[in-house]
C-alpha positions, 0 to 999 in steps of 0.5 A: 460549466465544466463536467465534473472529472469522472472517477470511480469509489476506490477499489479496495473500499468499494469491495470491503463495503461489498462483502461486510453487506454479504456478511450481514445477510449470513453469507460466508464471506473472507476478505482479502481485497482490503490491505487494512492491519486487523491489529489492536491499538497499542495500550500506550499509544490509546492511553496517550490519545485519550488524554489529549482530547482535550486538545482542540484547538486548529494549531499549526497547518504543518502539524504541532513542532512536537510531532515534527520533531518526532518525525525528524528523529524518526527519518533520521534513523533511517539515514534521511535527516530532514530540518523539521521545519520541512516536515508537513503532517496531514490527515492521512498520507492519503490525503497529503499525496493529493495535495502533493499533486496538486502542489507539484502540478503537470502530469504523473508518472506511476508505476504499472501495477501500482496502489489503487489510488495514484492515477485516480489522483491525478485525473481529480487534480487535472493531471494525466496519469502516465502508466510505466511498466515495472521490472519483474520482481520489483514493484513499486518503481518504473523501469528507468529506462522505460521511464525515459521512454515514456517521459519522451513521448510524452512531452513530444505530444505536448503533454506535461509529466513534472512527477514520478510517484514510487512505493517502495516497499510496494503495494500490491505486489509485496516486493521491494525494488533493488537498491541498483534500481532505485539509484537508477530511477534516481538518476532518470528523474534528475536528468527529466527533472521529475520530482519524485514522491516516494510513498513509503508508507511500508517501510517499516515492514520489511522482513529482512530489517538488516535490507530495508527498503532504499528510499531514492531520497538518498539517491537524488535527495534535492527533488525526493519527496517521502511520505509515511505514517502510522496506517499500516506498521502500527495499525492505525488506519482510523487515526488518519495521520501522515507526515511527509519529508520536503527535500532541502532545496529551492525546489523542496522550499517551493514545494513546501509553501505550496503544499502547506497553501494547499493544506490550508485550503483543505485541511487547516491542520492535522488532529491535535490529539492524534498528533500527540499520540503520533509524536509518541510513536514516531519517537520509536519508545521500545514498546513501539519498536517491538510491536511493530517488529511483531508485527511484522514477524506476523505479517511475514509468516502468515503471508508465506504461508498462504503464498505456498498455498498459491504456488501449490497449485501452479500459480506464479509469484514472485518472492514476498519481502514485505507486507501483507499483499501477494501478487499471484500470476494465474498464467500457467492455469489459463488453459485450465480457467478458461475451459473449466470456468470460461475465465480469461483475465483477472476481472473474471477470476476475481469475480468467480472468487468472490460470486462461487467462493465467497473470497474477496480480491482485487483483480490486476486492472484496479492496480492499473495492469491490462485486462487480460493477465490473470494476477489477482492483489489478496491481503492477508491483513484480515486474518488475524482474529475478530476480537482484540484478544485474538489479535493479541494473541496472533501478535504474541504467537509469531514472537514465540511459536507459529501463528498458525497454530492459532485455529482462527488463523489456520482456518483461514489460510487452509480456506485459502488452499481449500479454494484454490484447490478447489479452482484448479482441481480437473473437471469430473467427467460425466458419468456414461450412459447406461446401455 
């Protein structure tokens, strides 16, 4: 019997486990390590969930025509009509790019650094995960030509990539690839003839909503598989529903009667009440448009708030364009880190942070990068109040004024810039010996 593929809790759940048990024994504790939106459910969409419990019934492995519908019209707004017959929901985006790799089959290329879960992914279906290095700036997406490279190797030594997966807009770095790099990646994957997954689970937070994210389905829209859902733009991460867009080609009908085999096997078919709150949602009514523009009003002036905190004390980081994630570079404090703290890679730094500080992070080598660059993931996601009622009002304040001015928030982002100051500040030097 084969052993078992090894595979670790991941990283981002593993570290909110570990500072909710901190928390409960008294300890001050701030987490930054878990990309989950404090934000309060939508009255009308709870409203809508409540009054389909009663809907229990397995329904259509794809998802019920109503949210497939929905979903449709919601792509395309976004310029990416789809039948919604090529439309599959699943319990989680999640979950539904696992059964993607295990429909697509062969190995996988994935960004560097990338979401926590890509390459974990491809090691449980069997699968080798290919790690690609990014262009400076633009996370999420593979630098094309290296892309070529890699693929090259890799077939040379008998290996068999069929698959690209992307984020676009990214985690963990909160930026967006160019539109010249997308369409670049597009055409690399025709000529490899490499299926390209698009994770676009944020693309409703960008800040900039007049240069949203460019989705390579319309680049090579034959081989562009897109998922998305509702975890992150509306908050609803307990929900676990996710939808994706099959490409209208032979290529794109195989995929989909492979992955709806797949979802049989796994998950029979979505949540029929989640899917009736979904439908509502991905149909865009105006008080889903404006809370999901709130909240990204929110998420962008709390996060330049706290990336200012950052680059304060000399860490570098690129500009954010969407989400709650920053991406910090502590290179031009190595020196400083390793004489002071004897911290040499981002391993270490995470764990002063977490062991003298009581801040949670992520270090760089759980989204795949090396161990020795000092880059950290913080999320920002937490900051916006214990009870719904801050939430609310942290929503309503980045409407009107600045959420900063609310004190749960404020302390939060000056505990930030306390900590780094903290950590960067010169050592004190020994008082001389009296003669």
């Amino acid at each position: 019997m084969p052993e078992p593929t090894p595979v670790s809790m991941s990283a981002t759940l593993a570290a909110d486990e570990a500072l909710a048990r901190r928390r409960r024994a008294g300890e001050r504790v701030m987490s930054m390590a878990s990309g989950e939106i404090g934000l309060p459910v939508l009255p009308a969409l709870r409203d809508r969930l409540a009054a389909a419990a009663d809907e229990n019934a397995y329904g259509s492995v794809a998802g019920s025509p109503s949210l497939r519908t929905a979903v449709a019209g919601y792509w395309e707004r976004r310029g990416l009509d789809v039948d919604p017959g090529l439309v599959v929901a699943g319990p989680g985006s999640k979950s539904l790019l696992f059964a993607l790799l295990l429909a697509i089959g062969g190995d996988v290329i994935v960004p560097v650094p990338s979401w926590v879960s890509y390459a974990a992914q491809a090691r449980l279906v069997g699968a080798r995960p290919i790690p690609v290095p990014i262009l400076p700036g633009q996370g999420g997406v593979p630098d094309p030509d290296l892309l070529r490279e890699a693929v090259a190797d890799a077939r040379a030594a008998g290996q068999r990539p069929r698959a690209v997966v992307v984020t676009v807009p990214d985690n963990p770095t909160g930026t967006v690839a160019s539109a010249a790099t997308v369409r670049r990646l597009a055409q690399a994957a025709r000529e490899l003839d490499l299926v390209i997954v698009s994770d676009e689970i944020y693309g409703d937070l960008v800040y900039d909503s007049s240069e949203p994210a460019v989705s390579p389905a319309l680049h090579a829209p034959e081989r562009t598989v897109v998922t998305t859902g509702l975890t992150k733009n509306l908050a609803l991460g307990g929900w676990r529903t996710g939808v994706t867009r099959m490409p209208d080609s032979e290529l794109g009908r195989a995929l989909h009667t492979r992955l709806l085999a797949v979802a049989s096997q796994i998950w029979s078919s979505p949540p029929a009440p989640v899917q009736t709150a979904a439908a509502y949602a991905f149909g865009e009514p105006p008080e889903v448009v404006e809370r999901v523009a709130a909240s990204r009003r929110l998420h962008e002036k709390v996060v330049r708030a706290v990336a200012a905190r950052f680059t304060a004390v000399g860490a570098g980081l690129a500009p954010i364009a969407a989400t709650c994630y920053l991406y910090p570079d502590f290179e031009p404090l190595r020196e400083h880190l390793a004489e002071t703290h004897g911290v040499h890679g981002g391993d270490g730094l995470a764990a002063l942070l977490s062991e003298r500080y009581g801040v949670g992070v992520l270090p760089a080598t759980a989204f795949g990068d090396a161990a020795r660059p000092l880059r950290i993931r913080a999320a920002t996601s937490h900051f916006y109040g214990e009870t719904a009622e801050q939430q609310t009002a942290a929503l309503e304040a980045a409407g009107s004024a600045d959420p900063l001015v609310l004190p749960w928030i404020r302390e939060s982002v000056d505990r930030v810039g306390e900590v780094l100051a903290d950590l960067t500040a010169a050592p004190v030097p020994a008082s001389a010996p009296h003669a």
